[in-house]
C-alpha positions as YAML, in Angstrom:
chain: A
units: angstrom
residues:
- id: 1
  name: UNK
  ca: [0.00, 0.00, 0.00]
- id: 2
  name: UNK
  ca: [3.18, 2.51, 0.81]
- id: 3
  name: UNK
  ca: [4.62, 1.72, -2.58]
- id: 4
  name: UNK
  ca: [1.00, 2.49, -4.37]
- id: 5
  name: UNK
  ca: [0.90, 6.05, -2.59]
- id: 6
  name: UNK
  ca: [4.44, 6.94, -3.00]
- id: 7
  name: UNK
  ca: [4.22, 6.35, -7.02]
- id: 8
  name: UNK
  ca: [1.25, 8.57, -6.75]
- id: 9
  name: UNK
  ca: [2.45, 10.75, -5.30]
- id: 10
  name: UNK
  ca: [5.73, 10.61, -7.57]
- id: 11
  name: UNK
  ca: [3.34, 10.64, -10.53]
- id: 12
  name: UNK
  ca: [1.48, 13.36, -9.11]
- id: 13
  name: UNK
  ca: [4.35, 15.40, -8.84]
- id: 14
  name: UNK
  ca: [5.81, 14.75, -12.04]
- id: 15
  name: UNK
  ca: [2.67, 15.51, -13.72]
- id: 16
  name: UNK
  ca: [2.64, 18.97, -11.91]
- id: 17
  name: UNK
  ca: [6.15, 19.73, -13.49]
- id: 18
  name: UNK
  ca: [5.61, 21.33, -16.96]
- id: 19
  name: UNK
  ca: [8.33, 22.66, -19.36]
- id: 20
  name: UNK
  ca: [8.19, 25.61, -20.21]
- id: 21
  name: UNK
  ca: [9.49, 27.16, -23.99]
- id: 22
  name: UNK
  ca: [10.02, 30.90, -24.78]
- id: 23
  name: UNK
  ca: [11.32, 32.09, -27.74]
- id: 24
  name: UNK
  ca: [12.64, 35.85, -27.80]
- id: 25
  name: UNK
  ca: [15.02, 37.21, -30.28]
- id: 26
  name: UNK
  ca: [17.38, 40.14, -28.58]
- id: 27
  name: UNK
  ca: [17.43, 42.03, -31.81]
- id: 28
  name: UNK
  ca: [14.57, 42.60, -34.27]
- id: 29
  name: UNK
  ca: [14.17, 39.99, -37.32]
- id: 30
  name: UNK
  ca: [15.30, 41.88, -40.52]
- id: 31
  name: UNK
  ca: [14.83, 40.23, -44.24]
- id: 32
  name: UNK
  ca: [17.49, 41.76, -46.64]
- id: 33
  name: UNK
  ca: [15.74, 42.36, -49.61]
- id: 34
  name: UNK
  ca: [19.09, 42.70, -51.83]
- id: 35
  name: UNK
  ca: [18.26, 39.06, -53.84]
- id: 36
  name: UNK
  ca: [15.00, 41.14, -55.58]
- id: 37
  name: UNK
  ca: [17.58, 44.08, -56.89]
- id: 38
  name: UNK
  ca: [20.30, 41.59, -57.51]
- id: 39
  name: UNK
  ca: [17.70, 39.73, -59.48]
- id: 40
  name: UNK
  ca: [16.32, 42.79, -61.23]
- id: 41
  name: UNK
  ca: [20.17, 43.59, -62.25]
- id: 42
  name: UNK
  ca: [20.85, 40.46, -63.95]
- id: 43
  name: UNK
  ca: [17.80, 40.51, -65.91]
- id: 44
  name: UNK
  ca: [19.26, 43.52, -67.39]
- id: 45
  name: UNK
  ca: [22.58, 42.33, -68.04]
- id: 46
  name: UNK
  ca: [21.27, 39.09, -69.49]
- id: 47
  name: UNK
  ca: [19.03, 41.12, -71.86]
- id: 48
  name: UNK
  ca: [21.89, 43.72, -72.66]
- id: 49
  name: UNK
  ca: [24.26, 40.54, -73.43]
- id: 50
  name: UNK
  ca: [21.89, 38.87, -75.66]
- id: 51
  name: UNK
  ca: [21.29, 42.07, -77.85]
- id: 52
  name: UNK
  ca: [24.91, 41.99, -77.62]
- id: 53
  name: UNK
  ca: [25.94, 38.48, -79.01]
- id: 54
  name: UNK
  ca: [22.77, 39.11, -81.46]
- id: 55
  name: UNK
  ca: [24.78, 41.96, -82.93]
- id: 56
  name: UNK
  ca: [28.14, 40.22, -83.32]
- id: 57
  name: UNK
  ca: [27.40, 37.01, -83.93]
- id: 58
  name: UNK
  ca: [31.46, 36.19, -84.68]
- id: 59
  name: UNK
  ca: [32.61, 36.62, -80.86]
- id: 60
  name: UNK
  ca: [32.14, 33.30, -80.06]
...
């Protein structure tokens, strides 16, 4: 009967602990936006290079 009561009461007090989970960043979250420009920039080039090789068709 002692052993029945003192795993309650372990189980009990187990139960009672809960874990606890906080997430805080120290500095604000920033998304660099430099991949949309960089993007935008090689479209250009890409479209600048094929008028380019369109033009002088012997470069390569």
């Amino acid at each position: 009967m002692k052993q029945l009561l003192l795993s309650l009461l372990a189980a009990s007090a187990l139960a009672g602990c809960t874990h606890r989970i906080e997430v805080a960043a120290k500095e604000p979250i920033t998304i660099n936006m430099n991949l949309k420009i960089d993007h935008e920039i090689r479209v250009k080039v890409d479209k600048e290079l094929d008028t380019l090789f369109e033009e002088n068709e012997s470069l390569f």
